[in-house]
N, CA and C atoms as an extended XYZ file, in Angstrom:
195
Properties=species:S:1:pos:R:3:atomname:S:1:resname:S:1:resid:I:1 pbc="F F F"
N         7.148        2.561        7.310 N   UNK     1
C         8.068        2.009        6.334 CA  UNK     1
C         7.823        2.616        4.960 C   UNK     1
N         8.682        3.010        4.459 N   UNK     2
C         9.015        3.144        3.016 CA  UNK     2
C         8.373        5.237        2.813 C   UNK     2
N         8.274        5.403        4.053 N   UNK     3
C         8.021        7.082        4.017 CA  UNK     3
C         8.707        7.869        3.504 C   UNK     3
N         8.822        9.070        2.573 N   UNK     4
C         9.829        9.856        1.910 CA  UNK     4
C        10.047       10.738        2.626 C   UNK     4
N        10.980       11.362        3.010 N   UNK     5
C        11.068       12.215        4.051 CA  UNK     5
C        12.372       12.872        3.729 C   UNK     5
N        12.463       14.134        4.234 N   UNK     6
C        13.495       15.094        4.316 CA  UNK     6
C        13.951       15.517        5.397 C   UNK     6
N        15.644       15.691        5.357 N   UNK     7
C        16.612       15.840        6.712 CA  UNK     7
C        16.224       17.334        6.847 C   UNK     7
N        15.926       17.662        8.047 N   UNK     8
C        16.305       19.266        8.457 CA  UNK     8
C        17.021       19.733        9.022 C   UNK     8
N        18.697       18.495        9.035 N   UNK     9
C        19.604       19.659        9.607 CA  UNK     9
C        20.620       18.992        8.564 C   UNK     9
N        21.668       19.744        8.627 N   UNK    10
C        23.101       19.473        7.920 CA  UNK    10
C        24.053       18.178        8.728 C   UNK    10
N        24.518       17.434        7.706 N   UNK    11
C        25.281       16.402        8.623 CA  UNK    11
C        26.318       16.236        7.661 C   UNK    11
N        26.952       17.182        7.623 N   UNK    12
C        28.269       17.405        6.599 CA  UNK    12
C        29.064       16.690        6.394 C   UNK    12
N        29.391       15.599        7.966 N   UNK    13
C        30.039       14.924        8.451 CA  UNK    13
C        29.995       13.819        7.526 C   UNK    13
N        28.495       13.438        7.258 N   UNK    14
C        28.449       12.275        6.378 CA  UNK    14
C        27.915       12.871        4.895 C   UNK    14
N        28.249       13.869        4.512 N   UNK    15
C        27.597       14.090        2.817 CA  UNK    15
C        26.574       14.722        3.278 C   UNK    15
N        25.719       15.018        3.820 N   UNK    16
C        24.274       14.968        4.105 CA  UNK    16
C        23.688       16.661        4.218 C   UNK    16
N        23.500       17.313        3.755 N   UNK    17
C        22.252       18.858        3.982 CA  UNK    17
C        21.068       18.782        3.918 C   UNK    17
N        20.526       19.774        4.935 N   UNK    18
C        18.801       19.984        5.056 CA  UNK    18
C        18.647       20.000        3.378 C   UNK    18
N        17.495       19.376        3.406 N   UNK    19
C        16.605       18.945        2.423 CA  UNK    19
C        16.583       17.911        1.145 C   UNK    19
N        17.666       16.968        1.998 N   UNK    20
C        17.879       15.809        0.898 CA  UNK    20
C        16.923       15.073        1.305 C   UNK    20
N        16.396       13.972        0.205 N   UNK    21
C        15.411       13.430        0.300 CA  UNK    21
C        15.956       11.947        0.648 C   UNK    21
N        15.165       11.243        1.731 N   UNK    22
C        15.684       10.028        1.801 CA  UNK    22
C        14.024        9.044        1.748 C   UNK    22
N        14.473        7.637        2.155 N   UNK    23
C        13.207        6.771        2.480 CA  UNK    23
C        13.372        5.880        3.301 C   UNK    23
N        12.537        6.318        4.296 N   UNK    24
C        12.747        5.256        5.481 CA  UNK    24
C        12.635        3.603        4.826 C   UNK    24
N        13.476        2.817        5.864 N   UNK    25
C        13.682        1.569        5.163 CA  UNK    25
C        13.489        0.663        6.531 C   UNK    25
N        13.611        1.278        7.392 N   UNK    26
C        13.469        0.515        9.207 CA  UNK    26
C        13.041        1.258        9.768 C   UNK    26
N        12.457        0.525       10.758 N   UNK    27
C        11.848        1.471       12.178 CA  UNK    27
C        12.989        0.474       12.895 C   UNK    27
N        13.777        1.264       13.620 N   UNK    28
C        14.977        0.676       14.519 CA  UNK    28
C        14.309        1.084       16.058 C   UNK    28
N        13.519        1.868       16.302 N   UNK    29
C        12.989        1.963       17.728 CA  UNK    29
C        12.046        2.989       17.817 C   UNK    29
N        11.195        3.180       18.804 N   UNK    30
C         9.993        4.156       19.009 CA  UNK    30
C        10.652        5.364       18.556 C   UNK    30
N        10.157        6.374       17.114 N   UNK    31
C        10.473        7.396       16.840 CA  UNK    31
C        12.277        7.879       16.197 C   UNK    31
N        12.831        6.275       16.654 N   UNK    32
C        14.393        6.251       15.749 CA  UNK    32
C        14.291        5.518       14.361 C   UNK    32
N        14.153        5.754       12.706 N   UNK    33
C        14.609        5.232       11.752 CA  UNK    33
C        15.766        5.254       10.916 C   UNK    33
N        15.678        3.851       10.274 N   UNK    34
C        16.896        4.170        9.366 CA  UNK    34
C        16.478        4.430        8.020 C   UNK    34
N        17.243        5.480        7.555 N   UNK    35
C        16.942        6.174        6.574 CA  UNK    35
C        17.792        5.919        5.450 C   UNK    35
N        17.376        5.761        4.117 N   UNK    36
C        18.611        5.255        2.770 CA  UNK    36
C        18.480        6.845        2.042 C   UNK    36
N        19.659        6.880        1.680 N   UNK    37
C        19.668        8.373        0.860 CA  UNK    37
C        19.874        7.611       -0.470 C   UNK    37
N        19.381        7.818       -2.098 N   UNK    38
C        19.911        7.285       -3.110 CA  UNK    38
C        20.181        8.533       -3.939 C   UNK    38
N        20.911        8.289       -4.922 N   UNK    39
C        21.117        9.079       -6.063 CA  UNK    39
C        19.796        9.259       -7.556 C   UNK    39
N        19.676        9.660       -7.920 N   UNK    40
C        18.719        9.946       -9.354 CA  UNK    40
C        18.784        8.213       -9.738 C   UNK    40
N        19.917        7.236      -10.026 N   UNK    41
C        19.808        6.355      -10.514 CA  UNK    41
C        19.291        5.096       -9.392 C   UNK    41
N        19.223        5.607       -8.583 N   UNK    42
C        18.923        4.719       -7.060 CA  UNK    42
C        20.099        3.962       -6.757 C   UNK    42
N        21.048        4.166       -6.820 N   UNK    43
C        22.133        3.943       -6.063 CA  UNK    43
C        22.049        4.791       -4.519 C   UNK    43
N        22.230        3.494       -3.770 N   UNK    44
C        22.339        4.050       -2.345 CA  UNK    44
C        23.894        5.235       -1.881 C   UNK    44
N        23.804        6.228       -1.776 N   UNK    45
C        25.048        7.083       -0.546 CA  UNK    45
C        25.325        7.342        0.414 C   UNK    45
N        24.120        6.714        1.286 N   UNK    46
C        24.380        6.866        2.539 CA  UNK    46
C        23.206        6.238        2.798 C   UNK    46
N        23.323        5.485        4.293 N   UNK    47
C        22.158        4.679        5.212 CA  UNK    47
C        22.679        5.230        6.542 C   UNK    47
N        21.903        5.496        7.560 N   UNK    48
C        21.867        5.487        8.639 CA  UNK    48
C        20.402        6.012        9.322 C   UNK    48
N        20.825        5.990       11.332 N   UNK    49
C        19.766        5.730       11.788 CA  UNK    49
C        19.346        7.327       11.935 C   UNK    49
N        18.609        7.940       12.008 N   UNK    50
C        17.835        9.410       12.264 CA  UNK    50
C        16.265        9.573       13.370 C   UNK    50
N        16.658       10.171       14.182 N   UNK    51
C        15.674       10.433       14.796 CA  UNK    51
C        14.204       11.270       14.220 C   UNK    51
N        13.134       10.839       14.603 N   UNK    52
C        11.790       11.613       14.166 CA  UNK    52
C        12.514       12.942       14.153 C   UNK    52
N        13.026       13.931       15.233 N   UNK    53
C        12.675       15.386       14.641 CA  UNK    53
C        14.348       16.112       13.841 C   UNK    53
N        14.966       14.884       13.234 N   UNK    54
C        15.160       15.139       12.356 CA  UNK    54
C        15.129       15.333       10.642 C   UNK    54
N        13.840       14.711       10.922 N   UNK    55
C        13.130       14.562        9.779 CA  UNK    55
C        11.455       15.190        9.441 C   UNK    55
N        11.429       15.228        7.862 N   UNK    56
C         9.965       15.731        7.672 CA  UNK    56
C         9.373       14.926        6.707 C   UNK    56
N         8.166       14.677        7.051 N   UNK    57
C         7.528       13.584        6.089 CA  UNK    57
C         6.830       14.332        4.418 C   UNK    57
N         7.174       13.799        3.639 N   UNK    58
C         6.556       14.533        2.506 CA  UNK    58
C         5.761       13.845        2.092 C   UNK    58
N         4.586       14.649        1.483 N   UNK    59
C         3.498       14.175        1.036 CA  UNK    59
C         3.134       14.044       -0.092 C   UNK    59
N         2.563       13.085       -1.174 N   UNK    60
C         2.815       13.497       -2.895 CA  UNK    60
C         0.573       13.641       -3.129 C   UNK    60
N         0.251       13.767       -1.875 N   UNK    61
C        -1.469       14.037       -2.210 CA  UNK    61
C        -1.950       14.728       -0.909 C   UNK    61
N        -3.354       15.383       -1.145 N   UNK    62
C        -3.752       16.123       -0.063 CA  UNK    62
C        -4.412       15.519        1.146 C   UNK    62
N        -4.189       15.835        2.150 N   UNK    63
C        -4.335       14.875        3.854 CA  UNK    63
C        -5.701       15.699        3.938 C   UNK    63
N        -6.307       14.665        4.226 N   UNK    64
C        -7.546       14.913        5.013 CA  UNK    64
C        -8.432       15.272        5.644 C   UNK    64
N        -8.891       16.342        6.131 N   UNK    65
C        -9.440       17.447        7.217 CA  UNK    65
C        -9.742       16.780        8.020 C   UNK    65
């Protein structure tokens, strides 16, 4: 929950190109979330559900060895 993560494919369909940043907001099922896209002011533009390998988790510190 609340992971920042980036789309890696295009979903034109709904507004959406590789490398917009969203934040998971649900775990809807093993490896399916729903994801909120907002604007600079945090206004939401889109919600929906996204599978793990459409997504990449970003990190804002260094992971661990």
């Amino acid at each position: 929950m609340l992971d920042v993560v980036a789309l890696l494919e295009d979903m034109r369909d709904r507004g959406l190109v590789a490398g917009q940043v969203g934040t998971v907001v649900e775990i809807l099922d093993d490896g399916v979330f729903e994801v909120e896209f907002c604007d600079n002011d945090g206004r939401t533009y889109e919600t929906l559900a996204l599978c793990a390998d459409q997504l990449m988790a970003l990190h804002y510190s260094p992971v661990a060895a």
